[in-house]
ZAMARTOR-730700 format. One line per 2 residues: number of its first residue (from 0); their letters; for each residue x negated, y negated, z of N, C-alpha, C, O. Coordinates in steps of 0.05 Angstrom, whole numbers. Example, Ala and Ser with C-alpha at 12.3 -4.5 7.8 and 13.67 -1.06 7.14 Angstrom:
// residues 2
0> AS> -264,114,156,-246,90,156,-264,66,156,-285,66,169  -257,45,142,-273,21,143,-258,-1,157,-268,-23,161;
***
This chain:
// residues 190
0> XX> 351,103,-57,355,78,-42,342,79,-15,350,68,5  325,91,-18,305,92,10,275,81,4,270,69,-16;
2> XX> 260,84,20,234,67,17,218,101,9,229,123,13  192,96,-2,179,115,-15,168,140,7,162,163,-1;
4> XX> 166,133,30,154,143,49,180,163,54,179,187,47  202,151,65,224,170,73,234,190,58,241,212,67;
6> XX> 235,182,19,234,200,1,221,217,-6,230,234,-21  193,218,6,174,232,7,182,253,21,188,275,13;
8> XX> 180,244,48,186,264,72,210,279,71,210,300,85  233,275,56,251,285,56,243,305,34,248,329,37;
10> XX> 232,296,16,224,311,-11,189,340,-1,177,358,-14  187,333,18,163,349,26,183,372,45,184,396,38;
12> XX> 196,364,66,218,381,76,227,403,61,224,426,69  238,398,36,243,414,21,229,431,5,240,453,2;
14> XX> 206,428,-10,197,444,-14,177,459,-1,164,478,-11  174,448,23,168,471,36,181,503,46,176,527,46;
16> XX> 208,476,57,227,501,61,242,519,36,255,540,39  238,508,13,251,536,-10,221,549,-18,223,566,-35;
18> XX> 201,544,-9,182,552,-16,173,572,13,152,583,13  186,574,30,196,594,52,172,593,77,163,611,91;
20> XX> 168,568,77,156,560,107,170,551,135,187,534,140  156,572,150,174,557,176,187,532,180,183,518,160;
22> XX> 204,518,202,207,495,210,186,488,226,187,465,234  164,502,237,146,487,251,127,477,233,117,455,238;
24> XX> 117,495,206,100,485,189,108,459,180,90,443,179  140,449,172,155,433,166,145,410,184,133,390,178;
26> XX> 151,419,206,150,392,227,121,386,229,119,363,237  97,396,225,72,381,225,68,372,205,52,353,206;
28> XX> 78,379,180,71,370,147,89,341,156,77,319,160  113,344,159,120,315,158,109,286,181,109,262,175;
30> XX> 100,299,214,87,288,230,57,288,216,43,273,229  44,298,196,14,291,185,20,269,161,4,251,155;
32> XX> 50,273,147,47,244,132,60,224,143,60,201,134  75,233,167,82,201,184,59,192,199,61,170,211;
34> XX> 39,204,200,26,185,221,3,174,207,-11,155,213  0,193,183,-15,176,155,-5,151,146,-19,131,148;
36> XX> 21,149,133,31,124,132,36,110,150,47,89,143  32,112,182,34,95,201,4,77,203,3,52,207;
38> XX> -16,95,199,-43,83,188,-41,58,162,-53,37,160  -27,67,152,-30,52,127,-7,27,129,-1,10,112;
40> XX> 4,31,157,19,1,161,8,-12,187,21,-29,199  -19,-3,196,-39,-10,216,-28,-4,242,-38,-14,263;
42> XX> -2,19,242,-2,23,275,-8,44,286,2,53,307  -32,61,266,-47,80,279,-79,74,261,-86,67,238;
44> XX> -95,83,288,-130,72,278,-134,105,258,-122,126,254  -157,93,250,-161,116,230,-174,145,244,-173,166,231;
46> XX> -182,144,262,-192,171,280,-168,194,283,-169,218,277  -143,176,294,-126,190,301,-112,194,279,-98,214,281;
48> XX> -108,180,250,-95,204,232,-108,214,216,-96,229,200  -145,212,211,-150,229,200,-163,259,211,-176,275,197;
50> XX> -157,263,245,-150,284,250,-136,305,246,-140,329,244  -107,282,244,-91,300,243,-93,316,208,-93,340,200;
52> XX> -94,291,194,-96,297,166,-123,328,157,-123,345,139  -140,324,178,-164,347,175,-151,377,176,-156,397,163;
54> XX> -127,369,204,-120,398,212,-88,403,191,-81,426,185  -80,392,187,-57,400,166,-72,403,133,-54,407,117;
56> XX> -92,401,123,-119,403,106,-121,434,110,-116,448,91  -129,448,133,-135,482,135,-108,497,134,-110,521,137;
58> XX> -76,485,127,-60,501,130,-47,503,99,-45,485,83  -39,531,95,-37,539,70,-13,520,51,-9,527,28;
60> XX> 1,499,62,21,495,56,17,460,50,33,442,44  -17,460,55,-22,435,49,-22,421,19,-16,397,19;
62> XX> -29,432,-4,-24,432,-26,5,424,-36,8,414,-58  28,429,-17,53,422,-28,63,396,-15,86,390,-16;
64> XX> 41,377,0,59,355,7,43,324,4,41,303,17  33,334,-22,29,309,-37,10,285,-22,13,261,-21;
66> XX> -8,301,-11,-28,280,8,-58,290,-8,-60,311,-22  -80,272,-2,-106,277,0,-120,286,21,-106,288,42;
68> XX> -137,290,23,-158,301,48,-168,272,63,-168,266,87  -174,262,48,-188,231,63,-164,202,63,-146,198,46;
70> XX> -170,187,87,-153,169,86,-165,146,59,-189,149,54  -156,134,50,-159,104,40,-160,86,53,-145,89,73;
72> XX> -177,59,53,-166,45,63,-143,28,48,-140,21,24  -132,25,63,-96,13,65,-91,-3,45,-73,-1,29;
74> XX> -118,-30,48,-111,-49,29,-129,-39,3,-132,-58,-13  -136,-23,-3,-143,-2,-33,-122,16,-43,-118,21,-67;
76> XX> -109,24,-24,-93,45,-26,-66,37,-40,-53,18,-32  -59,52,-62,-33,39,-75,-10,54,-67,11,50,-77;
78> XX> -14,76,-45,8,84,-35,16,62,-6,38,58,5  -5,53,-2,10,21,20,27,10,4,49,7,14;
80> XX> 25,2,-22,38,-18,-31,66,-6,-50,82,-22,-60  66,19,-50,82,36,-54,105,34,-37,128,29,-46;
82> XX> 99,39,-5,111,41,21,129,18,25,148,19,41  121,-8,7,130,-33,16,157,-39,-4,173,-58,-2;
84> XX> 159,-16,-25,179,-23,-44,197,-14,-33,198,7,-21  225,-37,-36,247,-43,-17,265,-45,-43,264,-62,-61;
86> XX> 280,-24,-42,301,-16,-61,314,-33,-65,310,-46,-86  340,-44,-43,350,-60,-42,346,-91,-57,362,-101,-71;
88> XX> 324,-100,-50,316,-117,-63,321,-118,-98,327,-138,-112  318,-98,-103,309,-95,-137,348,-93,-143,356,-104,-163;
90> XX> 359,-86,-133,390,-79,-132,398,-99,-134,412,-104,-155  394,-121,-111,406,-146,-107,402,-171,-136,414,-192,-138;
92> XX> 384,-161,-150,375,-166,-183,390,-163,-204,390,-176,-225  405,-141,-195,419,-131,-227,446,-149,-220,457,-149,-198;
94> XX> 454,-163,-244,474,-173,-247,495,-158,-264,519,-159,-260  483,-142,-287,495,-126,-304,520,-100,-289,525,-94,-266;
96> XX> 527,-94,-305,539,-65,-295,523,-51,-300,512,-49,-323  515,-28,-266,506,-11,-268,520,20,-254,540,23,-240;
98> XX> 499,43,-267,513,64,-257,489,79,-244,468,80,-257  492,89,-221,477,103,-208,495,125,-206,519,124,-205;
100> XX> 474,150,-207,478,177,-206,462,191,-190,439,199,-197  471,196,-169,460,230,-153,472,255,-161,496,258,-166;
102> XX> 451,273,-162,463,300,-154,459,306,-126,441,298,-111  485,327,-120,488,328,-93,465,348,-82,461,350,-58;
104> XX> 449,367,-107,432,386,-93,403,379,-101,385,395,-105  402,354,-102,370,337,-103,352,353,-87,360,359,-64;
106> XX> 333,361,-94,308,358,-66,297,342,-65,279,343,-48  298,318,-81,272,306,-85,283,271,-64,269,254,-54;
108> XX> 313,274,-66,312,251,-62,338,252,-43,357,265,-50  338,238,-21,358,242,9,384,213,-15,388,189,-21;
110> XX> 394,243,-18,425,235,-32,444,223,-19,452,201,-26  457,237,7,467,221,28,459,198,37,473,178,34;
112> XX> 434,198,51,426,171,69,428,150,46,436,127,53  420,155,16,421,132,-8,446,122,-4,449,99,3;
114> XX> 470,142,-10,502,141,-12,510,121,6,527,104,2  492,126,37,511,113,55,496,87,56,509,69,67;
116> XX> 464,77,45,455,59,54,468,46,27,463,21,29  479,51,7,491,44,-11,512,26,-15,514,4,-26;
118> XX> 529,45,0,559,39,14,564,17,37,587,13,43  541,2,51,526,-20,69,551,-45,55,550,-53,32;
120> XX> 567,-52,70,580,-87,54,564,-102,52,568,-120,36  537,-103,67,517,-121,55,509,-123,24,507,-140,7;
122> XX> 505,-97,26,501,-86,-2,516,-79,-23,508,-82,-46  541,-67,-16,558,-62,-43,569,-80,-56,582,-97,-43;
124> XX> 567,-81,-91,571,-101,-107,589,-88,-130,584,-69,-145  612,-102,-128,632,-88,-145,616,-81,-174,624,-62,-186;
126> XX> 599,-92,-183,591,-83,-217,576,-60,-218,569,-52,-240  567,-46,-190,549,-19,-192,569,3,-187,585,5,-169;
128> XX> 565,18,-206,586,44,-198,562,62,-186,538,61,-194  576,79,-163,560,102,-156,573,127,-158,598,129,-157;
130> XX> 557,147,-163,575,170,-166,554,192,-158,531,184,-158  558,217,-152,550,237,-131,556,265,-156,578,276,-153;
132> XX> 546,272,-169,545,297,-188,545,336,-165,528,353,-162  576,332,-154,566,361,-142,546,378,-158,544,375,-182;
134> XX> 532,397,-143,513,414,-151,487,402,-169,463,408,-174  500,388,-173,467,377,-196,437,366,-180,436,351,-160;
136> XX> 417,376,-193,392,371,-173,386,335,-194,400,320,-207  360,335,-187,354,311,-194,346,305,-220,336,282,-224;
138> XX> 349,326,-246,347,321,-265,380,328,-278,381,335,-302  398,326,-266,425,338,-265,434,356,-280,454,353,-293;
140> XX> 419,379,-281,416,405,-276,428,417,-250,421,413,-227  455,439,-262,462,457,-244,444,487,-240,436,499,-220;
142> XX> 441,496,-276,429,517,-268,398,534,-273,392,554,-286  385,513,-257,355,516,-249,351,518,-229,353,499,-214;
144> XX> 342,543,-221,334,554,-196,317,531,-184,306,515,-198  315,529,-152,316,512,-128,276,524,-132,263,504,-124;
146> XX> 262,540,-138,235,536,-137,224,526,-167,201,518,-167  238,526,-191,234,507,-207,237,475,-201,218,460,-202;
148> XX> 262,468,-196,269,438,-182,246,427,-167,248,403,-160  221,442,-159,204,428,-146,178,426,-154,160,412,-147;
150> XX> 179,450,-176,146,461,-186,137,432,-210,154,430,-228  121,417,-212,109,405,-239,101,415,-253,90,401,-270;
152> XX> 99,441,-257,92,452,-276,114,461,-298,107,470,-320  143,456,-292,155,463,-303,176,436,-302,197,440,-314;
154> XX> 174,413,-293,188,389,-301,190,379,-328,207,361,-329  175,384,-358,183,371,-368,197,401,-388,197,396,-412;
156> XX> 202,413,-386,219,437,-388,249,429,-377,270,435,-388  247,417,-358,280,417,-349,299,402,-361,287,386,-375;
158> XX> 325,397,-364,336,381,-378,366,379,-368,374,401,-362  388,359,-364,407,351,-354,426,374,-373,427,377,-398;
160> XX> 441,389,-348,472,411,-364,489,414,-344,499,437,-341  494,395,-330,521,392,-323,538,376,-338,531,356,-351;
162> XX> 556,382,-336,576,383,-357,597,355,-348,609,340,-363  597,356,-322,605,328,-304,592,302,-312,602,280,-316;
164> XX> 562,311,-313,550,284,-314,545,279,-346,529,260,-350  553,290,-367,559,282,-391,581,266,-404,585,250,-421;
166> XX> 597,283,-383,627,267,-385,636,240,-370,653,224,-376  615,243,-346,616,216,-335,599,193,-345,599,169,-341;
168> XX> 586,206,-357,568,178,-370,577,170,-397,581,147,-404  581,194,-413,606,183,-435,627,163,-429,627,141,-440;
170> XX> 650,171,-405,655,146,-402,656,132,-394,671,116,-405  643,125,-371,620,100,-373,618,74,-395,628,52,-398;
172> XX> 598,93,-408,589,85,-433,619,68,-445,628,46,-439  627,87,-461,655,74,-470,662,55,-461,658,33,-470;
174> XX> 673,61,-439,691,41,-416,679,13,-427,692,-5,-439  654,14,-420,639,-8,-432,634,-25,-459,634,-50,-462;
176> XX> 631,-7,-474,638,-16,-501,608,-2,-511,602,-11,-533  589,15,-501,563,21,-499,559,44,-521,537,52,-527;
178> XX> 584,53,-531,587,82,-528,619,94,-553,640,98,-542  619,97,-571,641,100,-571,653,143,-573,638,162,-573;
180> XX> 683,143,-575,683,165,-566,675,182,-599,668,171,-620  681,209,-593,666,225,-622,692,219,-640,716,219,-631;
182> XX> 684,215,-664,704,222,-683,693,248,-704,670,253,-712  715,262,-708,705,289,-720,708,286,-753,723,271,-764;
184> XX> 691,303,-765,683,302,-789,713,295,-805,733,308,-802  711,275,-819,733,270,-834,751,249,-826,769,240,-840;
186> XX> 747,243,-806,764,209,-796,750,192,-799,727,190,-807  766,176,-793,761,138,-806,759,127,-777,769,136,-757;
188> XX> 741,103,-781,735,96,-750,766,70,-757,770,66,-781  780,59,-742,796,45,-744,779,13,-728,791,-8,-726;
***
C-alpha cells in the first residue's frame, strides 16, 4: 500500500543489508534511486542524477538495487508511470470482500507503513480484512532463509508454509461460502 518507488527503496534497504553491506553503502544506494526518481518526476535535471547514477554504477553493490546505468527519458520510461500507481485508488474499487495479507518479515515490501496507511479512516472499509502473518516473508514462508527471500534465482522455488496463513485463508474462504471445510474419507456432505 505504498507507491512503487518507496517499495523499492525499502525493498533495496534490505537486501543490501542481509546481503551484509554497510549503512553507508545503504544510504547512497537509496539517495542514487531517490534522486533518479526525482528526475523522473522533473525535480532534478538530468546532469545531476546521472552523476550520481555513474558513481553508485562503480560500487559493488550496484547490481542489487534494481537500476540501469543510463537515465531514460521520463516520458519513455515505464518506471515513471510505474511511480504514479496510487494504491489507494485501486482499493477504493473493490466493492467485494477482500483479504489482504502481510507477512511480518517481508523484505520486499514496508509491512508496517502499508498496515498503518491502511488503517487511515479515510481509507478503511469494513469489507477488506487485513491481517499481518507473524514471521512470514512475502511469499508466506517462515522457513526460508532471509538471503533466499531476496535472490530471483530462487523465487519460483519458494512456496507458502506457514501454517497461520493456511488456516487463515481457509477460513476466510469458508466464512464466505468460497471454501468449504474438509470432509474425511467416508462422510456425507449434508
Amino acid at each position: 500500500m505504498t507507491t512503487p518507488d518507496v517499495q523499492m527503496n525499502y525493498a533495496v534497504a534490505n537486501i543490501l543489508r542481509i546481503k551484509g553491506h554497510p549503512q553507508m553503502d545503504i544510504d547512497l544506494a537509496i539517495a542514487t534511486r531517490t534522486i533518479v526518481d526525482d528526475f523522473h518526476r522533473g525535480k532534478v535535471d538530468r546532469a545531476a542524477a546521472q552523476a550520481m547514477l555513474d558513481t553508485a554504477a562503480t560500487k559493488p553493490w550496484f547490481e542489487h538495487i534494481y537500476m540501469g546505468r543510463t537515465l531514460m527519458d521520463p516520458e519513455q520510461s515505464r518506471w515513471t508511470k510505474e511511480m504514479r500507481h496510487d494504491p489507494f485508488a485501486v482499493i477504493k474499487t473493490v466493492k467485494q470482500s477482500a483479504l489482504l495479507i502481510y507477512g511480518s518479515a517481508d523484505p520486499w515490501v514496508p509491512v508496517q507503513l502499508s498496515v498503518e496507511r491502511l488503517r487511515d479512516p479515510s481509507i478503511a472499509a469494513s469489507h477488506i480484512d487485513l491481517v499481518v502473518i507473524r514471521g512470514a516473508d512475502h511469499a508466506m514462508a517462515t522457513t526460508v532463509p532471509q538471503a533466499d527471500q531476496i535472490d530471483p534465482a530462487v523465487f519460483a522455488r519458494q512456496a507458502p508454509d506457514s501454517v497461520e496463513y493456511f488456516g487463515l485463508l481457509a477460513a476466510w474462504l469458508t466464512k464466505r461460502g468460497l471454501a468449504s471445510p474438509f470432509i474425511g474419507a467416508g462422510s456425507r456432505r449434508k
